[in-house]
Structure formats: C-alpha cells, structure tokens
OpenMM code with the backbone's topology and positions (N, CA, C; nanometers):
from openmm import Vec3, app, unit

residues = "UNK UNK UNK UNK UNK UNK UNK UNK UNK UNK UNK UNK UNK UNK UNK UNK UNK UNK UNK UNK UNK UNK UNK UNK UNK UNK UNK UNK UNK UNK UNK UNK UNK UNK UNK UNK UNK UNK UNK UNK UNK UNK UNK UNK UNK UNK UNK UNK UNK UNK UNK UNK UNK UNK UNK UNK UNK UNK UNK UNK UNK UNK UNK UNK UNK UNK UNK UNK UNK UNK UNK UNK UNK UNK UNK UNK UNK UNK UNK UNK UNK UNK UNK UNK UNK UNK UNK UNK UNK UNK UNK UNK UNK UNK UNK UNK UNK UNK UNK".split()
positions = [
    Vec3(-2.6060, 10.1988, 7.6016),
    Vec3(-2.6683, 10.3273, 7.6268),
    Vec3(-2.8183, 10.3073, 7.6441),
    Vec3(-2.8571, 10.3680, 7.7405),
    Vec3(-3.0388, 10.3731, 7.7893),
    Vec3(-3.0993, 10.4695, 7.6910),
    Vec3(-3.1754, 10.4509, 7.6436),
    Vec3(-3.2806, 10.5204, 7.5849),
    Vec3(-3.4279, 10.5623, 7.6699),
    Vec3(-3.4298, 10.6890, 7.6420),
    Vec3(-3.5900, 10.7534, 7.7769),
    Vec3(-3.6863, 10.7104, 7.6561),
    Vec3(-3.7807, 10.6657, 7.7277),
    Vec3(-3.8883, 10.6389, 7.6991),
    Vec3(-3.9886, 10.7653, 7.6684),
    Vec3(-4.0577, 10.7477, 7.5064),
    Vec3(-4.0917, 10.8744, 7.5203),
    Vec3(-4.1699, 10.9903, 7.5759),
    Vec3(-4.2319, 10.8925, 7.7014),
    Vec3(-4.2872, 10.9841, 7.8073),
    Vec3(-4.1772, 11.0138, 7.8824),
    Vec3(-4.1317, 10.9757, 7.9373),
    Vec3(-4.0163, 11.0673, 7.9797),
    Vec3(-3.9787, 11.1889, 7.9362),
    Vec3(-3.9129, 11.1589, 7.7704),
    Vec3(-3.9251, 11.2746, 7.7369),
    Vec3(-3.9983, 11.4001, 7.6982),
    Vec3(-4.0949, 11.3617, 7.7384),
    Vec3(-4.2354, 11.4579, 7.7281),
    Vec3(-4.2267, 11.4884, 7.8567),
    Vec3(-4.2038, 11.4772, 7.9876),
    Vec3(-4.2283, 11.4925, 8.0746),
    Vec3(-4.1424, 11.6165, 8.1077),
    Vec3(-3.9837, 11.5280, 8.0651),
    Vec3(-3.8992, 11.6657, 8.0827),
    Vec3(-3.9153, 11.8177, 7.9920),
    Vec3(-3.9496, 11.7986, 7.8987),
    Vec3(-3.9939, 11.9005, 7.7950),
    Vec3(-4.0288, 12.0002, 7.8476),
    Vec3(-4.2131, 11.9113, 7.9185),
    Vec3(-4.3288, 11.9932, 7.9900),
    Vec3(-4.2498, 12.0603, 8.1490),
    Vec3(-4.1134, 11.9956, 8.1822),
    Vec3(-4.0427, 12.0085, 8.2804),
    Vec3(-3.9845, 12.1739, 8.2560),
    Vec3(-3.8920, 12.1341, 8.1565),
    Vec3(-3.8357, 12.2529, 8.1007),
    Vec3(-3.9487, 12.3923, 8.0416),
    Vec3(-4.0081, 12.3432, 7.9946),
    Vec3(-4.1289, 12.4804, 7.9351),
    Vec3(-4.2247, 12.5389, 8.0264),
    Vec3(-4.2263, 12.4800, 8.1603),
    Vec3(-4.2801, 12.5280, 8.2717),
    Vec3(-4.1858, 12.6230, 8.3242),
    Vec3(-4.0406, 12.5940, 8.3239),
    Vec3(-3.9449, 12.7771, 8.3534),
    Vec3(-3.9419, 12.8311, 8.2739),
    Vec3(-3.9453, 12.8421, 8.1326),
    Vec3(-3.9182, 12.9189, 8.0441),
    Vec3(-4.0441, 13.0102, 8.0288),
    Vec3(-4.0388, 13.1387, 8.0553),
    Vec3(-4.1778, 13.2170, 8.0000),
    Vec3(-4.1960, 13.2379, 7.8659),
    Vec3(-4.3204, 13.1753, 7.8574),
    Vec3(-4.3267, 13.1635, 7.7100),
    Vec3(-4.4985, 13.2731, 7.6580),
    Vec3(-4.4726, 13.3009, 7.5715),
    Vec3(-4.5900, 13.3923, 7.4987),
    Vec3(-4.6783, 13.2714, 7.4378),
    Vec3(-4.8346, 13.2874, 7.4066),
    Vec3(-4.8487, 13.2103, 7.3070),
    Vec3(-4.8907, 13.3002, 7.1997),
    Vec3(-4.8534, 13.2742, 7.0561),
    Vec3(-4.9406, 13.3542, 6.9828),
    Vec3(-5.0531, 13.2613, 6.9053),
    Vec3(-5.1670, 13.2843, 6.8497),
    Vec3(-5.2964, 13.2258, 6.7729),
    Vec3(-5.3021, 13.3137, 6.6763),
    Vec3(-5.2975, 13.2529, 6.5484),
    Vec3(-5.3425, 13.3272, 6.4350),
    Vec3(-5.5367, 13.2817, 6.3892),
    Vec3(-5.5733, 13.3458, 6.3776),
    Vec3(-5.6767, 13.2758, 6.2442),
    Vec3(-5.7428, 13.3423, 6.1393),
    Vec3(-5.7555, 13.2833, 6.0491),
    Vec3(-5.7817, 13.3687, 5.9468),
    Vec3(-5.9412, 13.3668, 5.8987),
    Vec3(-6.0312, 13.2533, 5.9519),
    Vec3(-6.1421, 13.3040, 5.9386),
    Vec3(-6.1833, 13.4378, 5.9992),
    Vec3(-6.3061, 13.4161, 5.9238),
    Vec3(-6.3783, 13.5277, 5.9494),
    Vec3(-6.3614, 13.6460, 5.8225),
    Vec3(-6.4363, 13.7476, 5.8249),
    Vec3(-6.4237, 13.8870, 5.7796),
    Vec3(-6.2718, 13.9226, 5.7729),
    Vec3(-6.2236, 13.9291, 5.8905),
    Vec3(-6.0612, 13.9867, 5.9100),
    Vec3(-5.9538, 13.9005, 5.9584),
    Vec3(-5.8570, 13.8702, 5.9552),
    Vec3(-5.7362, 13.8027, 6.0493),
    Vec3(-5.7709, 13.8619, 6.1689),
    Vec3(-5.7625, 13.7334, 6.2593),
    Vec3(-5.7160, 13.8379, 6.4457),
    Vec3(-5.5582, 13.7024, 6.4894),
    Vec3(-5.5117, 13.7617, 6.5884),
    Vec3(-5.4005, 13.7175, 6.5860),
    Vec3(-5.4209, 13.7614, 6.7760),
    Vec3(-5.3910, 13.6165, 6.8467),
    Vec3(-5.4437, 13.6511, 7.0008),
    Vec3(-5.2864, 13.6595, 7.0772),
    Vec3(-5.2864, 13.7015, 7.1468),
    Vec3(-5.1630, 13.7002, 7.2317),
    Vec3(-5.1811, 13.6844, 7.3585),
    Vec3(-5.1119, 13.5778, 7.4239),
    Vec3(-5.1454, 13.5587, 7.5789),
    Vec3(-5.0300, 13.5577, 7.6220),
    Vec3(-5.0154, 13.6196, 7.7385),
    Vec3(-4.8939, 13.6186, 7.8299),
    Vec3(-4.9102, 13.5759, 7.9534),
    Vec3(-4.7732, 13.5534, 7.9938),
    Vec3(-4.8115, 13.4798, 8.1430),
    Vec3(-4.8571, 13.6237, 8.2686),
    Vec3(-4.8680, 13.5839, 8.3773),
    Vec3(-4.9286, 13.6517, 8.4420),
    Vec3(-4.8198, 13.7160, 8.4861),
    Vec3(-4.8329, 13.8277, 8.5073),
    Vec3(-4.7209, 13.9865, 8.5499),
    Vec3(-4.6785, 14.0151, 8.4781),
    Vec3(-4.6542, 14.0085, 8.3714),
    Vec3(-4.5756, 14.0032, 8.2193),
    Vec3(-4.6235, 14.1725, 8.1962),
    Vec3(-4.4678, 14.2391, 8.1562),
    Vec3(-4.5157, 14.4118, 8.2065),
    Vec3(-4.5433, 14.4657, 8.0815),
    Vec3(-4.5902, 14.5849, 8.0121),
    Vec3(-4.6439, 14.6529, 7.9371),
    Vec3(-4.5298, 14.6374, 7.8105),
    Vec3(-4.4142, 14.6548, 7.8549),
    Vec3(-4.3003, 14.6865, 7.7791),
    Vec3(-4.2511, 14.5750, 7.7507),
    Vec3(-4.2185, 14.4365, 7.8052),
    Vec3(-4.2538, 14.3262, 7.7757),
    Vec3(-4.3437, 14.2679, 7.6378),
    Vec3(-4.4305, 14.2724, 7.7365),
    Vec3(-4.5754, 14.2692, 7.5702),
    Vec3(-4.5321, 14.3730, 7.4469),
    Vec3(-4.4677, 14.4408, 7.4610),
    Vec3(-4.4366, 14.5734, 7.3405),
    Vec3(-4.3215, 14.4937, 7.2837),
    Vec3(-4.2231, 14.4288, 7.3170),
    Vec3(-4.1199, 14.3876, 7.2273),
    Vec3(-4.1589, 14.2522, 7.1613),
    Vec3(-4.2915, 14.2085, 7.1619),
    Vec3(-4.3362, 14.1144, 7.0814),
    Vec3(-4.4186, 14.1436, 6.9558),
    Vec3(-4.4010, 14.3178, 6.9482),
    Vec3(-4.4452, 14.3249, 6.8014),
    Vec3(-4.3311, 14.3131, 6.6849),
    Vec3(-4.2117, 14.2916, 6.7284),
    Vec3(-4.1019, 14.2464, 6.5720),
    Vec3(-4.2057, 14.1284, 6.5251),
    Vec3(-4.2027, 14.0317, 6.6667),
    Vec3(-4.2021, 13.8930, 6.6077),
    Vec3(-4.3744, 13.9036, 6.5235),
    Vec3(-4.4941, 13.9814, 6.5741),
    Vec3(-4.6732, 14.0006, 6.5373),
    Vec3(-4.6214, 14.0594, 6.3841),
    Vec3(-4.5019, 14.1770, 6.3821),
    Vec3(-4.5457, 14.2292, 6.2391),
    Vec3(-4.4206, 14.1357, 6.1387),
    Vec3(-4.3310, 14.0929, 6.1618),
    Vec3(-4.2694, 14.0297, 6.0627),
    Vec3(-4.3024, 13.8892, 6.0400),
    Vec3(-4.3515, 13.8204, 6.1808),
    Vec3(-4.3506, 13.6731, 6.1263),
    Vec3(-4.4967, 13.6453, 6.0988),
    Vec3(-4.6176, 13.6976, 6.1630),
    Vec3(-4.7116, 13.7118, 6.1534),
    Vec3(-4.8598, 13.7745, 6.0401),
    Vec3(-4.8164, 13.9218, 6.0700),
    Vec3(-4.9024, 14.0249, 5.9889),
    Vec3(-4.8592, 13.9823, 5.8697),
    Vec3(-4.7287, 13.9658, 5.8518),
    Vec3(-4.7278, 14.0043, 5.6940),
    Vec3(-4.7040, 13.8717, 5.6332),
    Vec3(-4.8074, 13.7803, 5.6532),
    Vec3(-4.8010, 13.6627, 5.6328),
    Vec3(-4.9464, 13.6277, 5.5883),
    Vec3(-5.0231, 13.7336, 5.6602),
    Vec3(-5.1714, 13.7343, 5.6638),
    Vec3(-5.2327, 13.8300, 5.5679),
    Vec3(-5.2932, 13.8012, 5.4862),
    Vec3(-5.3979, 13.8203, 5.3917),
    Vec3(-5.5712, 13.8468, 5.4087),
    Vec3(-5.6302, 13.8916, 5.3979),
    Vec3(-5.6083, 14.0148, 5.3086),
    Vec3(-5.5596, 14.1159, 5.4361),
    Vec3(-5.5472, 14.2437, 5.4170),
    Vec3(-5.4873, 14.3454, 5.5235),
    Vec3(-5.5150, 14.4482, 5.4334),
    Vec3(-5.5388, 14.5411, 5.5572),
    Vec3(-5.6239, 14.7388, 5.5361),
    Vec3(-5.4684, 14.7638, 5.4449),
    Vec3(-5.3743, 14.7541, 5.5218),
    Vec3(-5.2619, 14.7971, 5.4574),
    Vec3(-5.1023, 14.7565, 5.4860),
    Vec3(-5.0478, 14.6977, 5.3848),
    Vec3(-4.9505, 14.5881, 5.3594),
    Vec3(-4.8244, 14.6821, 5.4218),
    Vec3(-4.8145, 14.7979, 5.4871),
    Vec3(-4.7050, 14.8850, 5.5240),
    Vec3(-4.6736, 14.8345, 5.7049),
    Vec3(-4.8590, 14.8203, 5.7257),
    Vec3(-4.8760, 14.8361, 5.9311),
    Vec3(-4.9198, 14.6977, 5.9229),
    Vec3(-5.0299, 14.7109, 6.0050),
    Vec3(-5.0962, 14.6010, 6.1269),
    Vec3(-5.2246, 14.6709, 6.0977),
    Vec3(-5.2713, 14.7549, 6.0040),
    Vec3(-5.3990, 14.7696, 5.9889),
    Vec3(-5.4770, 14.6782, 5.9166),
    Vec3(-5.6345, 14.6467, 5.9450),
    Vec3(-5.6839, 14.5194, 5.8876),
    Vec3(-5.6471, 14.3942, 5.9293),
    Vec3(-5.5414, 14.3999, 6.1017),
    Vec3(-5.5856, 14.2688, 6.1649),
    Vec3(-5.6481, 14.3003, 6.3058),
    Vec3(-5.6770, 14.2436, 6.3761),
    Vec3(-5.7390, 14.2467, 6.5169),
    Vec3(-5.6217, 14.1817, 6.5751),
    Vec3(-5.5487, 14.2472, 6.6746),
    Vec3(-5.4442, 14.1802, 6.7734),
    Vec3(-5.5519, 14.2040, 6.9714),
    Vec3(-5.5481, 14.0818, 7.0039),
    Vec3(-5.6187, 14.0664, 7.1240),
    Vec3(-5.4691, 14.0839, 7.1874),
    Vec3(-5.5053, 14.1146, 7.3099),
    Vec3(-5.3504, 14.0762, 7.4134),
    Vec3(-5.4057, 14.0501, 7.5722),
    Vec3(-5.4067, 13.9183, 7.6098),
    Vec3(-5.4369, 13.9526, 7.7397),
    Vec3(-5.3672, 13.8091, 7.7967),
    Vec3(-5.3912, 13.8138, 7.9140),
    Vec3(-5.2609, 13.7463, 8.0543),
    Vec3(-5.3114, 13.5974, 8.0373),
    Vec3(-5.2267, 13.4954, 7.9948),
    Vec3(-5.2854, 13.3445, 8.0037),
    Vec3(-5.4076, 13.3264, 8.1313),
    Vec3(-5.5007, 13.2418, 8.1127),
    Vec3(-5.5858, 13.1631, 8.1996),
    Vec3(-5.5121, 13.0629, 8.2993),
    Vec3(-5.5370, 13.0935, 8.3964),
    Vec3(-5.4434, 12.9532, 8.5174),
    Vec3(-5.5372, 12.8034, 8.4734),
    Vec3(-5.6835, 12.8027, 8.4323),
    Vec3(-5.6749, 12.7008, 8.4091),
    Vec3(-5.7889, 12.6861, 8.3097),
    Vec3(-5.7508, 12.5868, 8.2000),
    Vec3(-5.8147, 12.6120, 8.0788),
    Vec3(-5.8539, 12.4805, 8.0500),
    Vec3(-6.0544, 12.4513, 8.0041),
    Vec3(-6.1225, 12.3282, 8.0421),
    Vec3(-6.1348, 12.3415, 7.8842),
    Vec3(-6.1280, 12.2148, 7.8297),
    Vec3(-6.1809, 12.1966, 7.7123),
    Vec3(-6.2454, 12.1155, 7.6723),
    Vec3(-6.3792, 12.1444, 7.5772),
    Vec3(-6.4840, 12.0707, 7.6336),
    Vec3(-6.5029, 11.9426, 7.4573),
    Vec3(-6.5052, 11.8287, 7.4099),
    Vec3(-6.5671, 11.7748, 7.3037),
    Vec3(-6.7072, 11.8194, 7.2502),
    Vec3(-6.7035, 11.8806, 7.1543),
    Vec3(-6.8599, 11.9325, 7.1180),
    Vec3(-6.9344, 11.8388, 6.9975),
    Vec3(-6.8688, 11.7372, 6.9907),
    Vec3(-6.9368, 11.6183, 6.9723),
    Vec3(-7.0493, 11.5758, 7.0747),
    Vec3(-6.9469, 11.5061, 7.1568),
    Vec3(-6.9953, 11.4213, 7.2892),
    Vec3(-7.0500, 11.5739, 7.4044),
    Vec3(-7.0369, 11.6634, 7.4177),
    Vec3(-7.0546, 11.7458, 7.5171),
    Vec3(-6.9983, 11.6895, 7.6485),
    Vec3(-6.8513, 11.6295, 7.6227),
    Vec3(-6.7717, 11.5903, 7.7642),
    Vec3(-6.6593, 11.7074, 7.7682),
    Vec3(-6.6478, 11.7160, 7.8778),
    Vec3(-6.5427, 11.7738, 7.9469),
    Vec3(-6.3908, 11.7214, 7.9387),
    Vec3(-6.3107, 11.7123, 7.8168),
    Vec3(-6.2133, 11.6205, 7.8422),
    Vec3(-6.0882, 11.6520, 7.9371),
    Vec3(-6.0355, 11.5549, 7.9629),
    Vec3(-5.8773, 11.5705, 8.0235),
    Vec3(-5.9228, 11.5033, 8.2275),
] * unit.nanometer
topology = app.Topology()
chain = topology.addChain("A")
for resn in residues:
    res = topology.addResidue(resn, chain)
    for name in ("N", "CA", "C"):
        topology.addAtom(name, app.Element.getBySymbol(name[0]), res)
C-alpha cells in the first residue's frame, strides 16, 4: 500500500475546503470586552449569516467571560462582514511581507 506524502495530503484538504463554504469565526478576549468576528464568503445571504447564531450563542458567547448578561449576546461585540479575496500578512518583527 502507497502512502501520500504529507503534502499531498495538505494539498487535497486545501482541495476539498476550497468547495466547501466555510464561515470563519475569531474570538478574542482581549481588550475591555470579548468581540467575536465573523467572515463569510462572498454572496453569502442575510439569512444565511442569521443561522450562524446557534453556533455565536452556544458554542461561543457563552463560553466568553465577562458578559453584560449571561441570558443574550449582550457585552460582546459580534463584527460580520464578507471574507477578503486576498489577505497580506505582514512579520512585525522584520517588517516583511511574508508568503
């Protein structure tokens, strides 16, 4: 039996997760308040974005500390906006541009 090499299998992964529409969510908890970012892919419709609050208030909010109030989603900041087509990230060590 052949075994893939594990770029390969990274390749197919990045193969496969390129059809699948995927959400990303970002938590962080610095700061003053929790914010919790949500990016979607591009066309991704209103009602769409709305059935991803089970997953913001059960797996998320109420995971996050401190909070206005332990009932809602008050006392976090939820951002929501459409992924970036292309996203540069820079070393702020070195001030290079990597990738």
């Amino acid at each position: 039996m052949l075994l893939a090499s594990p770029n390969t299998n990274d390749q197919r992964l990045e193969e496969v997760m390129d059809k699948i529409r995927t959400a990303e969510l970002r938590v962080s908890k610095e700061g003053p308040r929790p914010v919790i970012d949500v990016a979607v892919p591009h066309g991704t419709t209103l009602a769409e974005t709305f059935r991803l609050h089970d997953i913001i208030s059960k797996e998320l909010t109420s995971k996050l500390s401190p909070r206005g109030c332990e009932a809602c989603n008050s006392g976090v900041d939820i951002y929501i906006h459409e992924m970036f087509e292309e996203v540069i990230r820079v070393d702020l060590n070195n001030m290079r541009i990597l990738g």
